[in-house]
C-alpha positions as CSV (number, residue, x, y, z in Angstrom):
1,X,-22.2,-23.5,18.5
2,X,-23.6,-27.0,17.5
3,X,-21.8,-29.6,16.3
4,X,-21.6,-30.1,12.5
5,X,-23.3,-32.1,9.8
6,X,-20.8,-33.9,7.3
7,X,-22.9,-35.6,3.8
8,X,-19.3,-37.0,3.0
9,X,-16.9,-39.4,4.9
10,X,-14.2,-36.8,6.8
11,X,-11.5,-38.5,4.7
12,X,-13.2,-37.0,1.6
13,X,-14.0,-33.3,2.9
14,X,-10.1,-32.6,4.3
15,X,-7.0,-33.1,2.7
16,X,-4.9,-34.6,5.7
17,X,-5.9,-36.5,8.9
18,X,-3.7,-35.0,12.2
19,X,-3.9,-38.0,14.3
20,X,-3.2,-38.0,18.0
21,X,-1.5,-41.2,19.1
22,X,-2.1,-42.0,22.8
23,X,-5.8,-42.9,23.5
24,X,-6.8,-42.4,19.6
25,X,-4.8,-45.1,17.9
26,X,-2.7,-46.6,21.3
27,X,-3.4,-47.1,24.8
28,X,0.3,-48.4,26.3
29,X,1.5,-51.0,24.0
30,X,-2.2,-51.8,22.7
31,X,-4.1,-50.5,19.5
32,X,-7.0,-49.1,20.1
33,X,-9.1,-52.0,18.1
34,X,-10.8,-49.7,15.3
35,X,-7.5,-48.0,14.6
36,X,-5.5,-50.2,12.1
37,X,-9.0,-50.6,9.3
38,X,-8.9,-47.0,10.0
39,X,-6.1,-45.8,9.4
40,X,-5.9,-48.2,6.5
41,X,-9.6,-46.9,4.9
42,X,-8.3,-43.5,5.0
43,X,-5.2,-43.8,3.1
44,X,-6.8,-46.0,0.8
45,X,-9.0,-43.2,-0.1
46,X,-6.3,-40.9,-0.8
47,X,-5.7,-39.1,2.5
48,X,-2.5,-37.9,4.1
49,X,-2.0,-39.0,7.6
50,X,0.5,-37.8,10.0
51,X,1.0,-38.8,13.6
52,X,1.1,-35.8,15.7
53,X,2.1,-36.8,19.0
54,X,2.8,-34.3,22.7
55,X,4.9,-37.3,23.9
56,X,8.2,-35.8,24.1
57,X,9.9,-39.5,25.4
58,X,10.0,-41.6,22.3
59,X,11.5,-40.6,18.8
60,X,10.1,-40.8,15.2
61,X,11.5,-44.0,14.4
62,X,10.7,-45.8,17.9
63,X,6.6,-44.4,17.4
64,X,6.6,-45.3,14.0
65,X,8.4,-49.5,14.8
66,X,5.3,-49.4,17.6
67,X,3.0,-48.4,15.0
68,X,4.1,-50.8,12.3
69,X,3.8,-53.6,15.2
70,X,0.6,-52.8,16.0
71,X,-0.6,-52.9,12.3
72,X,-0.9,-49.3,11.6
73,X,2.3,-48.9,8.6
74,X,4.3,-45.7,9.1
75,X,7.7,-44.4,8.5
76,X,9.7,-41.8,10.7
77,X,8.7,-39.3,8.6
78,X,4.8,-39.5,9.3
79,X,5.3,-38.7,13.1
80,X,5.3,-35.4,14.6
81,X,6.4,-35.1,17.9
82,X,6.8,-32.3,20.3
83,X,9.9,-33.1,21.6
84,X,10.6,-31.3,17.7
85,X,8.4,-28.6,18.1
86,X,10.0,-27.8,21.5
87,X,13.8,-28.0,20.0
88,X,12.9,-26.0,16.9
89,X,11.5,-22.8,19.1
90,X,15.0,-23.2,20.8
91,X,17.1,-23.1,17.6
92,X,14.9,-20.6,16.3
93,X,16.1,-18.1,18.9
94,X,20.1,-19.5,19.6
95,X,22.4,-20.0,17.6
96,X,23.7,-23.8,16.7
97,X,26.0,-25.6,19.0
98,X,24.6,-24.0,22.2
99,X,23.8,-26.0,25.2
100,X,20.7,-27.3,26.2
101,X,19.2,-28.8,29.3
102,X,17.1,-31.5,28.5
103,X,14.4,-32.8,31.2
104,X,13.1,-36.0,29.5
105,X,14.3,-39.0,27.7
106,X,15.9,-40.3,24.3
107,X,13.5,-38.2,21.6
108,X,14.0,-35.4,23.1
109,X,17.4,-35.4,23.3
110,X,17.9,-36.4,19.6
111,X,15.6,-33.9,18.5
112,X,17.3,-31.2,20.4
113,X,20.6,-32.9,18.7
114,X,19.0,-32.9,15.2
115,X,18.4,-29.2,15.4
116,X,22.2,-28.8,15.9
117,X,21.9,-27.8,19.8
118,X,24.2,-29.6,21.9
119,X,21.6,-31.7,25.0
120,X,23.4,-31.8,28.8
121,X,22.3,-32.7,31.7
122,X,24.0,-30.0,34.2
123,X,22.8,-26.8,35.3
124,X,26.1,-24.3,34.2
125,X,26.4,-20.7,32.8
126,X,26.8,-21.8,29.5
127,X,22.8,-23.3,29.2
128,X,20.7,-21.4,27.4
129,X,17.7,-23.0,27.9
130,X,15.8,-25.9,29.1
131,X,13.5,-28.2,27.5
132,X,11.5,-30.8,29.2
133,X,9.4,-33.5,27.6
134,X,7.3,-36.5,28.9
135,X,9.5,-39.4,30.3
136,X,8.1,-42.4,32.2
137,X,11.4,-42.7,34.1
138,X,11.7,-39.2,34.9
139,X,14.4,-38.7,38.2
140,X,14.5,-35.9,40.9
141,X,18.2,-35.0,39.3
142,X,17.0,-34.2,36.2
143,X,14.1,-31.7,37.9
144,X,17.0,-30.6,40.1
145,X,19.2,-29.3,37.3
146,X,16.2,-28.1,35.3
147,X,15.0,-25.8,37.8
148,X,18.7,-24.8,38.5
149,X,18.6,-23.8,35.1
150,X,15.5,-21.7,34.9
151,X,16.1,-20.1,38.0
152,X,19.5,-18.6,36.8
153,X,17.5,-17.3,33.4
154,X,17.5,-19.9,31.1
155,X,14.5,-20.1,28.3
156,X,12.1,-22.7,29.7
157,X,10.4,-24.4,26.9
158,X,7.5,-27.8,27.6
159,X,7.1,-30.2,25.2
160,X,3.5,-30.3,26.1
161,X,1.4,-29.6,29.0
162,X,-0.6,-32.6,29.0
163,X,-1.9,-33.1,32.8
164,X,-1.9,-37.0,32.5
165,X,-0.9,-39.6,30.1
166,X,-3.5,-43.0,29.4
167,X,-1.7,-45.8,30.2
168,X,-2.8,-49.3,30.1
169,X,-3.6,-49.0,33.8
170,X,-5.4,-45.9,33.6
171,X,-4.5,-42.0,33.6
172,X,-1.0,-41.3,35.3
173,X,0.8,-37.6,35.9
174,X,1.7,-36.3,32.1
175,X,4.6,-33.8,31.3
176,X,2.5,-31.1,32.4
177,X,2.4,-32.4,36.3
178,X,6.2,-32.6,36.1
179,X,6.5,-29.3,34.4
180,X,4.4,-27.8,37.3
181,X,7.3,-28.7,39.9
182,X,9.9,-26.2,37.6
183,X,7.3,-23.5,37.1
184,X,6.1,-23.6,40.9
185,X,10.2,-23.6,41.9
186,X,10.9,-20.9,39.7
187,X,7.9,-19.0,39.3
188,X,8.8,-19.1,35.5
189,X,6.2,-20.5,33.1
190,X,7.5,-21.9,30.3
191,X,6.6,-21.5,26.1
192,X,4.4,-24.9,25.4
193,X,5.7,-26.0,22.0
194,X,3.0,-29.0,21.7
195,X,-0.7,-29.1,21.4
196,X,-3.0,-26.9,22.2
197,X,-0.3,-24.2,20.9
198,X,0.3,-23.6,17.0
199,X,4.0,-25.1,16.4
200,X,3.3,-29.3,16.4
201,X,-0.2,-28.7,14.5
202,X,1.8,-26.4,11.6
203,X,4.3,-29.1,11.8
204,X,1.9,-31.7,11.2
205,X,0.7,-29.2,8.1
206,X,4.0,-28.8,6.6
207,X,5.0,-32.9,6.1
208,X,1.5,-33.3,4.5
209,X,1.0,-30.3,2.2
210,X,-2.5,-30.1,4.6
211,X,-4.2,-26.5,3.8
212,X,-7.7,-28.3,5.5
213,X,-6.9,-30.8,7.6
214,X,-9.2,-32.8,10.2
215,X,-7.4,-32.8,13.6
216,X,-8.5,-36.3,16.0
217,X,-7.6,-36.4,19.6
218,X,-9.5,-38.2,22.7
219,X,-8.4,-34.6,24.5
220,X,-10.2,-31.2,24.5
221,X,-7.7,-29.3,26.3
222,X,-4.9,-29.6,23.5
223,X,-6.3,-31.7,20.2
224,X,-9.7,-29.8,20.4
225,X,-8.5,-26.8,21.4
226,X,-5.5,-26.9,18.9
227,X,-7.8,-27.4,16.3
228,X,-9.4,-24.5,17.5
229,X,-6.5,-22.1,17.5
230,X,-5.7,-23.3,13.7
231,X,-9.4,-22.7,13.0
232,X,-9.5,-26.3,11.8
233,X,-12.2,-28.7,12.0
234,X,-11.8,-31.2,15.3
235,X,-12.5,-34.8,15.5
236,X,-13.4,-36.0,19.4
237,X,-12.9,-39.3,19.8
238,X,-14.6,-41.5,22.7
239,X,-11.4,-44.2,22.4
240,X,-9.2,-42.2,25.2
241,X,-9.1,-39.3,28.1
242,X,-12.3,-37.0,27.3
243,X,-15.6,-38.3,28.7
244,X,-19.0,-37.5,27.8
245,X,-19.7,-35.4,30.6
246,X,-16.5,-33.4,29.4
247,X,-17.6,-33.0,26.3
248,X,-21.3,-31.5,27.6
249,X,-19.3,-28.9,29.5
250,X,-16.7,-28.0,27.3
251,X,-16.5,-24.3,27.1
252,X,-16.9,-22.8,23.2
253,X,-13.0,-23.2,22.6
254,X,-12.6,-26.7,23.4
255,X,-16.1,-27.8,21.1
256,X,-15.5,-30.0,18.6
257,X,-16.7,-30.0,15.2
258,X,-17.5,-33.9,15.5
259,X,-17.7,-36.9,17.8
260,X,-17.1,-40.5,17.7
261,X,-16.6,-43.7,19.3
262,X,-13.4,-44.1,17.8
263,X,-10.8,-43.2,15.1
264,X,-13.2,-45.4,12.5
265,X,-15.6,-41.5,12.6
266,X,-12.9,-39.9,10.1
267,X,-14.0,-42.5,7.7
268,X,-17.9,-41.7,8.4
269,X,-20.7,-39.2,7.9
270,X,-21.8,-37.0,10.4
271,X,-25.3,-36.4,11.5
272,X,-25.4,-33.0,12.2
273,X,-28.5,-31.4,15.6
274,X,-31.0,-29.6,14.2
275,X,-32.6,-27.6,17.2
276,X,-35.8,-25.8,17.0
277,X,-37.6,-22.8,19.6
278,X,-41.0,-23.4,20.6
279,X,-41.6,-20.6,23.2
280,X,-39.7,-21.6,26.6
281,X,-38.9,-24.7,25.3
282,X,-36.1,-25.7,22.9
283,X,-35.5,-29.2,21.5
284,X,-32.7,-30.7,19.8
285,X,-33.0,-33.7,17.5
286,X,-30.4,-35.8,16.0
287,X,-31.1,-39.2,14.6
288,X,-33.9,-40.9,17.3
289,X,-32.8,-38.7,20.1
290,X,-34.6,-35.1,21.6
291,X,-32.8,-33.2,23.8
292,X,-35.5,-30.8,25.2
293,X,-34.3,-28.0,27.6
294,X,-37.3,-26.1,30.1
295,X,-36.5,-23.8,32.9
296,X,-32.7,-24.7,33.2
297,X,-33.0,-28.7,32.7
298,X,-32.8,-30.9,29.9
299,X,-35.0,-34.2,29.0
300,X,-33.5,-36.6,26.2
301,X,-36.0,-39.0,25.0
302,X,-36.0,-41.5,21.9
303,X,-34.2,-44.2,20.7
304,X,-31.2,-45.3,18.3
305,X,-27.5,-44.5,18.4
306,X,-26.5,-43.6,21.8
307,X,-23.7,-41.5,20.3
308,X,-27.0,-39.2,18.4
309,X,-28.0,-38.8,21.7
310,X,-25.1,-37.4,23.2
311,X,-25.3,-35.1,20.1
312,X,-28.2,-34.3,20.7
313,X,-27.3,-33.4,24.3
314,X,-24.0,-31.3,23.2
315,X,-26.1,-28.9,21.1
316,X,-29.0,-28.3,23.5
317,X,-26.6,-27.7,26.1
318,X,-23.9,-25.8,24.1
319,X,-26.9,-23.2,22.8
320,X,-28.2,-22.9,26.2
321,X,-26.0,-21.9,29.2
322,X,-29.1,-22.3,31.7
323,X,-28.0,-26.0,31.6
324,X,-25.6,-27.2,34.6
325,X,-23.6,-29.6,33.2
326,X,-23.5,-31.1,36.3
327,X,-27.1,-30.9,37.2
328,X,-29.1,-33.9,38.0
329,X,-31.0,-33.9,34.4
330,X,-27.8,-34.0,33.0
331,X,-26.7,-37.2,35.0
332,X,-30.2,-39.2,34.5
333,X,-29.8,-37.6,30.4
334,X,-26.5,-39.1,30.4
335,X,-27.6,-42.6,32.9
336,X,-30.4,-43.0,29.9
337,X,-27.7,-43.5,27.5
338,X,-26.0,-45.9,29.4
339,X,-23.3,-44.0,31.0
């Protein structure tokens, strides 16, 4: 797999953009600094955009005031979170009024509440299930209970698994760390409602009308690979988590479709690696960039955009497993383009 050529600006070839929030169009309580004109170029060329978030901790109408703040319009409505993903699997399967244990803050509760489930804090007979979302304040109580909870049966649903969370400080422990301390407790994993499973993407799907949309995300472990499961086309943006060595040694179902810098690629062409077999040797050119691959190592030469010569470097090494990503041709590869 190689990543793809696009003749036409993204916004043109799909009929939604799925936009992750944290590290694609916020870090903390910062834009990202491409994001606004984005977002703005896209709708003004007739795209849908929704906000599809795995943060469990904030609701709709909180995300969307941040957004609006940070120049980026939006209305409840265009954000998805998974703290609604998570309480719609649970009223899917009991019937309205029941109680349930929520590990995580003020969206997740309401959106439990919204799906007419009744939110508590207490471990009892009477919860059927628990749902536990991202929460910067998270307390020891609330893990207490939850694992309480699981332990006697209840359904154990994550918002997200998310390992860590960008902040403005760097990468701290995501829901996923604190959903770890349940599931190692209990030795009960629990049903991820967010990204990389199908339910937040299809929600996305349904408030746009999407039947093709792009999916962005700085993450390939649930954006990429969500767009993956929905067999959509995947935006990797450089704005957030994933790194370029992460992308070289992605394995083929967290591969996006494109890269960029930023969310500004959704507006943009693609160059698309053309690579070409010449005996025991194998280059791949995109834009001023060859990435040529002998006897397990790869050489990138040329000039130009350095992001055409990490493309360059994705395809060579995504159509060649003899490539260590973490060999030392990689790292000079990767030093030449000035990272």
């Amino acid at each position: 797999m190689s990543l793809q050529a696009a003749d036409r600006p993204l916004n043109e070839l799909h009929d939604a953009m799925l936009l992750d929030l944290d590290g694609v169009v916020y870090i903390g309580a910062e834009a990202v600094p491409a994001a606004p004109e984005a977002v703005a170029k896209a709708r003004a060329a007739g795209a849908r955009v929704a906000f599809v978030t795995n943060n469990a901790g904030r609701t709709p109408a909180r995300i969307a005031e941040h957004l609006t703040h940070l120049g980026v319009p939006a209305a409840p409505e265009d954000v998805v979170t998974s703290a609604e993903a998570a309480a719609r699997l649970v009223a899917a399967r009991y019937p309205q009024g029941s109680d349930v244990l929520v590990v995580g803050d003020t969206g997740l509760r309401q959106a439990v509440r919204r799906m007419g489930l009744r939110p508590v804090t207490v471990a009892g007979e009477s919860v059927v299930a628990v749902v536990q979302g991202y929460s910067r304040t998270m307390s020891r109580d609330l893990l207490d209970q939850g694992t309480l909870a699981v332990a006697a049966g209840a359904f154990f649903v994550a918002g997200n698994s998310d390992a860590t969370a960008p902040t403005e400080w760097g990468n701290t422990p995501g829901n996923g760390s604190f959903v770890r301390v349940i599931a190692y407790a209990t030795g009960v994993e629990p049903v991820i409602a967010g990204k990389p499973m199908r339910p937040l993407h299809e929600e996305g799907m349904l408030r746009t009308g999407a039947a093709d949309p792009l999916i962005v995300g700085d993450r390939l472990d649930t954006d990429i690979e969500g767009a993956a499961t929905h067999g959509a086309a995947g935006l990797l943006v450089l704005s957030g988590v994933a790194t370029p060595r992460d992308v070289l040694a992605a394995p083929a179902h967290r591969r996006p479709r494109y890269l960029s810098w930023d969310l500004s690629g959704m507006n943009e062409t693609h160059p698309g690696p053309v690579r070409r077999t010449d005996g025991d040797t194998a280059r791949t050119v995109c834009g001023g960039w060859t990435a040529t691959v002998t006897a397990g190592a790869v050489h990138l030469s040329g000039t130009g955009d350095r992001l055409d010569g990490l493309r360059a470097l994705c395809t060579a090494l995504w159509s060649d497993g003899s490539v260590d990503p973490r060999s030392a041709s990689v790292t000079e590869a990767l030093a030449g383009l000035g990272w």
